[in-house]
C-alpha atoms as a printed R data frame, in Angstrom:
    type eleno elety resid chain resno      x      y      z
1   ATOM     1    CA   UNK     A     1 71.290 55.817 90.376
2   ATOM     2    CA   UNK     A     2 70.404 56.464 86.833
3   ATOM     3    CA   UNK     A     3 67.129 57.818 85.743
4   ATOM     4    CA   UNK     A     4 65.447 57.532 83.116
5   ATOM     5    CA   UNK     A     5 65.110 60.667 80.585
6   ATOM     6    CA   UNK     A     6 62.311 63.048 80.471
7   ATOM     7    CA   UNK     A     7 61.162 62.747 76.663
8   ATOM     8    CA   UNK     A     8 58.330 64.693 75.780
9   ATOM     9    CA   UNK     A     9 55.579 62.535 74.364
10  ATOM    10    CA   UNK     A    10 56.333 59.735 76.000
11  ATOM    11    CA   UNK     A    11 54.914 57.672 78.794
12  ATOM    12    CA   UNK     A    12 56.775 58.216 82.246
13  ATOM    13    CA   UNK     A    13 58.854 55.849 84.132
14  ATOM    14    CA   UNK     A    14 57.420 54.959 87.516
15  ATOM    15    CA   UNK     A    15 57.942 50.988 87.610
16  ATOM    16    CA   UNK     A    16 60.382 48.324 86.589
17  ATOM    17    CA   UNK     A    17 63.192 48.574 84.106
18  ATOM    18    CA   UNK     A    18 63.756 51.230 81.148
19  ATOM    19    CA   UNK     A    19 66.071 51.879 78.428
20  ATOM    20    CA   UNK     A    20 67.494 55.250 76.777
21  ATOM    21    CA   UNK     A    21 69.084 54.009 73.481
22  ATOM    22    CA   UNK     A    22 69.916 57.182 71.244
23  ATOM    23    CA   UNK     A    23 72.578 57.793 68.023
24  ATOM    24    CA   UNK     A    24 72.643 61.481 66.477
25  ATOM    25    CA   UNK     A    25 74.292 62.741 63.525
26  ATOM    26    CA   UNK     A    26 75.651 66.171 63.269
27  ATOM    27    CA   UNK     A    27 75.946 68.416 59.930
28  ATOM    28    CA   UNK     A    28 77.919 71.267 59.190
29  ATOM    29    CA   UNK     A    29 75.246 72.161 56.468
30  ATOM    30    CA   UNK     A    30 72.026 72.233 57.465
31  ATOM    31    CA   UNK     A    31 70.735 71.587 54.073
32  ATOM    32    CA   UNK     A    32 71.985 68.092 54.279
33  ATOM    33    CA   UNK     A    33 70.870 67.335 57.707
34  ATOM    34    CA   UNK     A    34 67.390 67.904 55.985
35  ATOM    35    CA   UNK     A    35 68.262 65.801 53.094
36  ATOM    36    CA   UNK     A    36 69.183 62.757 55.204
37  ATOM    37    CA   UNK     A    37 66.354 63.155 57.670
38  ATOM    38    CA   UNK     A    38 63.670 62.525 54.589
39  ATOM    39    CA   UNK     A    39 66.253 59.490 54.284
40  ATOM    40    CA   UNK     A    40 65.874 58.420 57.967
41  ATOM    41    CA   UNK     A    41 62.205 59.055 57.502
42  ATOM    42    CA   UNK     A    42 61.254 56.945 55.045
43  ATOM    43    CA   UNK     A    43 63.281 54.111 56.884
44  ATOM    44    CA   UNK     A    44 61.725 54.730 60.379
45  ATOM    45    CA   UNK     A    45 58.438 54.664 58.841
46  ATOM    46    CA   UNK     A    46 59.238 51.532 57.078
47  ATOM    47    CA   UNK     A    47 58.972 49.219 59.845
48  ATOM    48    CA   UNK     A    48 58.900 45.473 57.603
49  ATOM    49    CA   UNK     A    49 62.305 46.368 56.293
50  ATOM    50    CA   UNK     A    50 63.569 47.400 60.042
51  ATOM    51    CA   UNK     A    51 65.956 43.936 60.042
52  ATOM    52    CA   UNK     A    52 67.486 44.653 56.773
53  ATOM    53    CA   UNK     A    53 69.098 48.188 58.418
54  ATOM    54    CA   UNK     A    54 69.915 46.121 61.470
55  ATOM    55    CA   UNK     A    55 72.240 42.862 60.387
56  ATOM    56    CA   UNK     A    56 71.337 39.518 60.550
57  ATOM    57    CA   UNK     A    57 71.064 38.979 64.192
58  ATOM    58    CA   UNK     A    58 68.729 41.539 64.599
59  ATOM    59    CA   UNK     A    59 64.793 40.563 65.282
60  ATOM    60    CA   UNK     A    60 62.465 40.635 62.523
61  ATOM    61    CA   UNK     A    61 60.043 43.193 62.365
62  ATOM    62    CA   UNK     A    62 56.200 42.964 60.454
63  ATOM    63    CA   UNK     A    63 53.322 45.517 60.247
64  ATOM    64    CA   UNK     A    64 49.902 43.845 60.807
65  ATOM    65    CA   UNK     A    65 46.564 45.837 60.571
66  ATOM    66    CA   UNK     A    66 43.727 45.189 63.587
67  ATOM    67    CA   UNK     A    67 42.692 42.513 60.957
68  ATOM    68    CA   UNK     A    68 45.558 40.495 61.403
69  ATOM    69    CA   UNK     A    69 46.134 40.974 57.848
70  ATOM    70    CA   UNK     A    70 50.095 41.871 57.056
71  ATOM    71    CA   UNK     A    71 50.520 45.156 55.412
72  ATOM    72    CA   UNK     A    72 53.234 47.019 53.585
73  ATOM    73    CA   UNK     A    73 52.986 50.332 54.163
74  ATOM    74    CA   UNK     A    74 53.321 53.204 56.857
75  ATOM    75    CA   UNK     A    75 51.949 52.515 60.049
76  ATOM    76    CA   UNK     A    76 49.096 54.355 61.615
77  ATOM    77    CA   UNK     A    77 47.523 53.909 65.431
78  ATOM    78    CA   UNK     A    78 46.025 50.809 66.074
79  ATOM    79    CA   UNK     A    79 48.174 48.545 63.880
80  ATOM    80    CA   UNK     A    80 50.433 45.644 65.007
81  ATOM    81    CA   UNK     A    81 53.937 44.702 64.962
82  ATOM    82    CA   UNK     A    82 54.855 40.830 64.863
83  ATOM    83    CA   UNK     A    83 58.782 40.381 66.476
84  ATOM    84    CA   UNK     A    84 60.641 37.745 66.214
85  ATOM    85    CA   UNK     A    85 63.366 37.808 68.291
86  ATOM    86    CA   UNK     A    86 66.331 35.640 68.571
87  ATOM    87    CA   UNK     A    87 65.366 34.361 71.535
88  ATOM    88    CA   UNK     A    88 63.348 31.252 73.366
89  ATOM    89    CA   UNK     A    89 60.351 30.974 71.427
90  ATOM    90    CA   UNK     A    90 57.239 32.691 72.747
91  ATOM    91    CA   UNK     A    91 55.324 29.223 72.681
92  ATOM    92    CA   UNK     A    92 52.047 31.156 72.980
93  ATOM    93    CA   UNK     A    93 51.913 32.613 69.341
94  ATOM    94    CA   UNK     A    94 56.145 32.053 68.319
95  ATOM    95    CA   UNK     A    95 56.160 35.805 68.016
96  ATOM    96    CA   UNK     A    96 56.124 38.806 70.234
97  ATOM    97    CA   UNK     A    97 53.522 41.287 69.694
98  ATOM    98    CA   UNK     A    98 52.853 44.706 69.888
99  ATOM    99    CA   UNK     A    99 50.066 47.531 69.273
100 ATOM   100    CA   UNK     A   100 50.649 50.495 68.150
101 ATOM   101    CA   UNK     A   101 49.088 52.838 70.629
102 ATOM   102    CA   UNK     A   102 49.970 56.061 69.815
103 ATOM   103    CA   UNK     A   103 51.793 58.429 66.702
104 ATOM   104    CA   UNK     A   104 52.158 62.212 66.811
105 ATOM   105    CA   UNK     A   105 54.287 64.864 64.827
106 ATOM   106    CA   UNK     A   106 54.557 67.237 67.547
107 ATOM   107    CA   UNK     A   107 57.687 69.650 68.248
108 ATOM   108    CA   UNK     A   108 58.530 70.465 71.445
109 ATOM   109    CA   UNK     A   109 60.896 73.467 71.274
110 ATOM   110    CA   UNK     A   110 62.321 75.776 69.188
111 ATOM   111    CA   UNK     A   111 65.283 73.802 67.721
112 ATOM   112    CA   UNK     A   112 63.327 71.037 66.089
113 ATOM   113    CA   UNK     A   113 61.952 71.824 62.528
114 ATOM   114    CA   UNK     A   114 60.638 67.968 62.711
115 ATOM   115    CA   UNK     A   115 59.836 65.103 65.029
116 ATOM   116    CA   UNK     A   116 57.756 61.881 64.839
117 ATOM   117    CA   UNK     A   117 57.280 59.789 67.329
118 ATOM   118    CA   UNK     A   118 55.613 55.882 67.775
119 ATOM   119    CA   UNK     A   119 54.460 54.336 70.918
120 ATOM   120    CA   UNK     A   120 54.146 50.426 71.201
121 ATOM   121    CA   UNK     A   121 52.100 48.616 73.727
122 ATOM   122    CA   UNK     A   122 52.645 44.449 74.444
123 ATOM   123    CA   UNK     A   123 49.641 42.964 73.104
124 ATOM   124    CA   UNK     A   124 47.896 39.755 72.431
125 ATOM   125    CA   UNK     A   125 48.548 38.621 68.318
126 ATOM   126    CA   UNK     A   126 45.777 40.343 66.605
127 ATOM   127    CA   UNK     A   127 42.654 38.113 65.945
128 ATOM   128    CA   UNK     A   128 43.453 36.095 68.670
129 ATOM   129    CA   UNK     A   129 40.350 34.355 70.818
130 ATOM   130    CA   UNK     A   130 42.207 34.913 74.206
131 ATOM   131    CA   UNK     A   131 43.694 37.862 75.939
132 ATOM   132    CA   UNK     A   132 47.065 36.776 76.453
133 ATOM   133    CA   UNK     A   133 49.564 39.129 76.450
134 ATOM   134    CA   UNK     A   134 51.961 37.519 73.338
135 ATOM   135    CA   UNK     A   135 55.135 39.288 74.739
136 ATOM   136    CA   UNK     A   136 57.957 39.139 77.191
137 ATOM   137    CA   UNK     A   137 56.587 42.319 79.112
138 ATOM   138    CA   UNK     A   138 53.363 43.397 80.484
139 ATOM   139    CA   UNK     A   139 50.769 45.482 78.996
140 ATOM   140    CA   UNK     A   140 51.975 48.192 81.421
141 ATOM   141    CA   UNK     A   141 55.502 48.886 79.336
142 ATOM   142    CA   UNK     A   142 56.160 50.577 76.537
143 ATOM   143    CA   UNK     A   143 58.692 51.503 73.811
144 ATOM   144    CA   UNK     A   144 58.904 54.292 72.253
145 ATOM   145    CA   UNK     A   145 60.405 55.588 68.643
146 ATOM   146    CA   UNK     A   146 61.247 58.855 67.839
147 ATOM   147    CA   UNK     A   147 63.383 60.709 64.809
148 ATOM   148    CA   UNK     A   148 63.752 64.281 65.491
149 ATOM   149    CA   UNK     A   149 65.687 66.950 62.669
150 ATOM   150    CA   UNK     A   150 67.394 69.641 64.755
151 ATOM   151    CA   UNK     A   151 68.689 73.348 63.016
152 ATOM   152    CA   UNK     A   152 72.236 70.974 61.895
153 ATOM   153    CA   UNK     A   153 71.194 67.414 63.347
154 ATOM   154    CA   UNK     A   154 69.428 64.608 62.979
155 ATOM   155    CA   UNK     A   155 68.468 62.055 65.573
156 ATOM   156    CA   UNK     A   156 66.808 58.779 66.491
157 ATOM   157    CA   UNK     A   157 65.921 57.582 69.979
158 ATOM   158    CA   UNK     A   158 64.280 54.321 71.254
159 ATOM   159    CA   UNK     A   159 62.760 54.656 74.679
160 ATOM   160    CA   UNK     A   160 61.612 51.654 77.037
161 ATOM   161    CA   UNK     A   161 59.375 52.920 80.206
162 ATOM   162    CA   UNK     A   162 57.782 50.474 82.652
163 ATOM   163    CA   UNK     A   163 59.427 47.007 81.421
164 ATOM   164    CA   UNK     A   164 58.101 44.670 83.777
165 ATOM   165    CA   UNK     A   165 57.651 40.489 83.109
166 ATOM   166    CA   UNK     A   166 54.644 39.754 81.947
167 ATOM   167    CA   UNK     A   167 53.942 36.654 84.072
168 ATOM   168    CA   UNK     A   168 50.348 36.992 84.495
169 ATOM   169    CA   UNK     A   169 48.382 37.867 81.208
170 ATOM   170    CA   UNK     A   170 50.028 34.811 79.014
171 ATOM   171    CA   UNK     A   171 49.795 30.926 79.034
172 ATOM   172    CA   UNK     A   172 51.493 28.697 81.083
173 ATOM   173    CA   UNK     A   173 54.837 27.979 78.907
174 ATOM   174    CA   UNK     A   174 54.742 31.789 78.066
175 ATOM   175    CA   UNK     A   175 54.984 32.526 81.847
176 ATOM   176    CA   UNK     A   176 58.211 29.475 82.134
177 ATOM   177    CA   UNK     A   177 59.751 31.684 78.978
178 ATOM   178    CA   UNK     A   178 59.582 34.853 80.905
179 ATOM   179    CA   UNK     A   179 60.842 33.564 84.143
180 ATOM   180    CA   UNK     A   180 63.371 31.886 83.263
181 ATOM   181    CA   UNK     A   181 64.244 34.996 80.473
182 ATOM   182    CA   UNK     A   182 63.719 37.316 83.847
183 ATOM   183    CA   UNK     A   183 66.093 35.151 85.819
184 ATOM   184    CA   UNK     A   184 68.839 35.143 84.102
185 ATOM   185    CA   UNK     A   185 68.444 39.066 82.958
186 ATOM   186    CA   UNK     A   186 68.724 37.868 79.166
187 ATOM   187    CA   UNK     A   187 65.822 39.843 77.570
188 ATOM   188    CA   UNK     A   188 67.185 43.070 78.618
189 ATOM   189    CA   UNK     A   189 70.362 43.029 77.364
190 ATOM   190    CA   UNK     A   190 69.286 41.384 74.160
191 ATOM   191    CA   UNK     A   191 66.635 44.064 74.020
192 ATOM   192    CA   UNK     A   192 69.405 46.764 74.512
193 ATOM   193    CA   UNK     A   193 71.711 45.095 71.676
194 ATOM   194    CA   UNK     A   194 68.694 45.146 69.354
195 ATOM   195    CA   UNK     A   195 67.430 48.501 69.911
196 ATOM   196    CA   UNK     A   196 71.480 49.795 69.377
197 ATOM   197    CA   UNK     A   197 71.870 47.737 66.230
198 ATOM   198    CA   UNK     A   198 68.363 49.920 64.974
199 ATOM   199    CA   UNK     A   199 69.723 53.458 65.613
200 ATOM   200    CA   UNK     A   200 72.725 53.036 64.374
201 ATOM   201    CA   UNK     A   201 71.844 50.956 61.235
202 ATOM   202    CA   UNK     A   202 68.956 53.685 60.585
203 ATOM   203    CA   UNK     A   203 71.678 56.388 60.564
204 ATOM   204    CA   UNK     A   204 73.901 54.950 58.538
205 ATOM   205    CA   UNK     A   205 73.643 56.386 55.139
């Protein structure tokens, strides 16, 4: 059975569903691995403009502060992410949410010069009066985005740990949606489309 990757930083799997979706580019001068990993940078840290890298059936991606307020700019810890996915509507809110829970810059061995990492979190829509969870899983999964330069390589990987349904912290026609998505296995291979069209459309220069 496959297993889920080890990935320093990042939450580990011990429940439910996951994802490993990866695309690497490899240089013969190191010089211009750097030079397109400031490119890949700026786009991975560009998260409204996500859907223009990823085609036109890709899900829409916006950067909300704990306001609720949209922003245009990087993101930092705490903020939100609205998606809009071409899927059945999330009649709770229209849009999937998530919170960004966690950013860090770390390395974790010797042949990384640079690494960034994002963690997202299913969350209620920011502002909102109720807890529901405004997102096909629970609170308990996560995905994860990290761009990583190497000595002659640059790299972007999109993690999922711990999908499970959420069928318990959303409203009643949010827990029909995610049935009836569950049932039929639909999210996760849309998910897995979507997270393929990212890497690949961030890496190509």
């Amino acid at each position: 059975m496959k297993k889920a990757k080890k990935i320093p930083g990042i939450p580990e799997q011990t429940r439910g569903a996951f994802h490993d979706t990866e695309d690497r580019k490899d240089f013969m001068v190191p010089e211009l691995a750097v030079q397109k990993f400031e490119i890949l940078k700026e786009r991975f840290f560009s998260i409204n403009y996500w859907k223009d890298y990823c085609g036109g059936l890709s899900a829409e991606f916006k950067l909300y502060d704990q306001s609720g307020s949209f922003v245009d700019r990087k993101p930092k810890t705490g903020d939100y992410v609205r998606i809009n996915i071409p899927a059945p509507d999330n009649t709770d809110a229209n849009y999937d949410w998530v919170k960004i829970v966690n950013m860090d810059d770390q390395t974790y061995n010797d042949d990384e010069l640079e690494r960034y990492l994002i963690t997202c979190r299913p969350s209620k829509a920011p502002g909102s009066r109720n807890n529901h969870i405004a997102h096909f899983y629970s609170a308990e999964s996560t995905s994860n985005f990290v761009i990583t330069l190497g000595q002659d390589y640059i790299k972007i990987g999109v993690y999922g740990r711990n999908e499970i349904p959420n069928t318990s912290r959303t409203g009643f026609w949010g827990k029909i949606r995610n049935f009836l998505i569950s049932l039929f296995g639909g999210y996760t291979r849309l998910a897995k489309i979507q997270w393929k069209s990212l890497t690949e459309g961030l890496l190509d220069f």
